[in-house]
N, C-alpha and C positions, 0 to 999 in steps of 0.2 A: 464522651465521644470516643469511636475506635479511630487508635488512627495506624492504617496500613504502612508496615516499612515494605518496599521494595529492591529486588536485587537485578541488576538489570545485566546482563551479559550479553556478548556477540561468540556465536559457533565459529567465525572467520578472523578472529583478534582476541586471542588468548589473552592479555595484559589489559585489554577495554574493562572499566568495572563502571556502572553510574550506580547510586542509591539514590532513593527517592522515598522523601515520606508525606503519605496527604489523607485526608480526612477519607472515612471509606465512605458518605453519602456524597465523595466529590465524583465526576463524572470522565469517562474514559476519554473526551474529549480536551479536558484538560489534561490528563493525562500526556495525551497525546500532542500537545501545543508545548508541553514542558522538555517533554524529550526533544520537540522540533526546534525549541529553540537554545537550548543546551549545547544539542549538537550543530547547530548555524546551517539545518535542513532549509531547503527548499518547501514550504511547508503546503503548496502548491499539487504537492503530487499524493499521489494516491495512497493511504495504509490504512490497512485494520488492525485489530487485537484477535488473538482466535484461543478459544478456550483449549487444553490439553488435557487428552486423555490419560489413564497408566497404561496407555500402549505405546503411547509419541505422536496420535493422530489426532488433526484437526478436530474443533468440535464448532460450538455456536461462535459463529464470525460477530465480533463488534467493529461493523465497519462506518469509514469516514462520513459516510452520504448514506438516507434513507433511500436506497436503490429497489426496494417492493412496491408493486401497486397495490392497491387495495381489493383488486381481485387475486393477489397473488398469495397465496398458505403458505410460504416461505418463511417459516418462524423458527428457524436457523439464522438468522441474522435480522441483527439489530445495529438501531445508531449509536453512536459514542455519545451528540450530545445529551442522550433522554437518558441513557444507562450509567447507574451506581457502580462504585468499584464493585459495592458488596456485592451487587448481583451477580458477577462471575467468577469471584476471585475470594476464598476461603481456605481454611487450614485444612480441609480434606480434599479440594482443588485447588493447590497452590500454584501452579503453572499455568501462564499464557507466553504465547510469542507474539510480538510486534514485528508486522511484515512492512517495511518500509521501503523495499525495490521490490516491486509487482512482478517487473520485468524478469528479474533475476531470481527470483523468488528468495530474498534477501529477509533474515531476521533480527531481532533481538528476543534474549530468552529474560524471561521475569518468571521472578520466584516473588511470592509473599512468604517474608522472611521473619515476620512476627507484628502482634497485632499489642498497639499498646492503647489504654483505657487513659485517656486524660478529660480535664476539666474544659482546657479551651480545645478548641477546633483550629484546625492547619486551615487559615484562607484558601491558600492555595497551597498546590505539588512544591514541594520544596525538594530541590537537588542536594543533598547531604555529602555525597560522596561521588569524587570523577577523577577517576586517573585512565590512562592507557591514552592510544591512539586512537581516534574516530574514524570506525569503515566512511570510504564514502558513499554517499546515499546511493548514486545511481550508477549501479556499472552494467556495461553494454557489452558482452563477452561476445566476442566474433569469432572463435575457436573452433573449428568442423564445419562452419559455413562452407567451406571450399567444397564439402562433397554434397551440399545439396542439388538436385537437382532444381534448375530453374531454367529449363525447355532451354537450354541454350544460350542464357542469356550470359555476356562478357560483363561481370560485373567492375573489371580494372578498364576497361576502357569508355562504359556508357557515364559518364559523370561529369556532373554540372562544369566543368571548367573545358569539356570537350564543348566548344562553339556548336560543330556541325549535330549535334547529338538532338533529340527529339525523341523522347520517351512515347511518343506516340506513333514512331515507327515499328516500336514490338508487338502490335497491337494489328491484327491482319484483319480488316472490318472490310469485305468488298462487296459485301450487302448493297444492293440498289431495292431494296424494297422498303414500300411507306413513303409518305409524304419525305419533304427535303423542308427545310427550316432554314430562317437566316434571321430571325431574330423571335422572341418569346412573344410578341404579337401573335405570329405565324401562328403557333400552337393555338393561343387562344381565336383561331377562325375555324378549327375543325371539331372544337368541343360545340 
């Protein structure tokens, strides 16, 4: 059996280190449940793995959910749980990042850090090594917001704890055209 070590680092927590060692026929999904539950993730939200080029760019997405149809040639991405480490992650591609805030386009960097030939196989991802601080999973950066434009809109004063406020007064609809509705019956008389 090969069994993958990996190096797992944060670009944003110099001091974070995790290792990980797991069978390389185990699948990016555990993978990815090991790291989620290491770090006490929300494991709810969205991540892929993405392969890395020798430029620094993106390549084939291993992501959480099988999001192609099967009309769709999209063979840039794949799921975690059907895909082998080996299939993306080798000593002449040793790089992938783990994006685990969508939002913030938030990483972890993983190196395959050497590949060792044993008898028995790793059940499962085994966390070998953890120290530093743990980013938190999801940050909501509101930084330059203030200069978006948003037609106008008072974003300090339109907010749920304002009683008189009505989100559906930004909304200028003075359309009198088409039928009028008062309940989902109604629709179903003009079909």
């Amino acid at each position: 059996m090969n069994i993958f070590k990996l190096k797992i680092t944060s670009p944003e927590k110099d001091d974070f280190l995790m290792e990980v060692e797991m069978d390389s026929e185990g699948t990016y999904l555990e993978l990815h449940n090991t790291i989620q539950q290491a770090l006490a993730y929300d494991n709810t939200q969205m991540a892929s793995f993405f392969q890395i080029d020798t430029l620094g760019e993106r390549g084939k997405e291993i992501a959480l959910f099988e999001m192609s149809s099967e009309d769709d040639d999209n063979v840039n991405i794949v799921a975690m749980d059907v895909s082998m480490m080996r299939e993306f992650i080798n000593k002449e591609q040793a790089q992938l990042i783990y994006v685990f805030d969508f939002f913030s386009d938030r990483y972890f960097n993983i190196e395959l850090t050497a590949v060792e030939r044993r008898r028995v196989a790793v059940k499962a991802p085994n966390v070998c090594a953890f120290v530093g601080e743990t980013p938190e999973q999801i940050v909501m950066n509101f930084e330059g917001m203030e200069d978006l434009d948003l037609d106008g809109m008072d974003l300090k004063s339109a907010t749920k704890k304002d009683k008189d406020y009505d989100f559906m007064d930004e909304f200028e609809d003075d359309s009198d055209e088409g039928p009028k509705f008062e309940s989902l019956d109604d629709y179903e008389d003009i079909l």
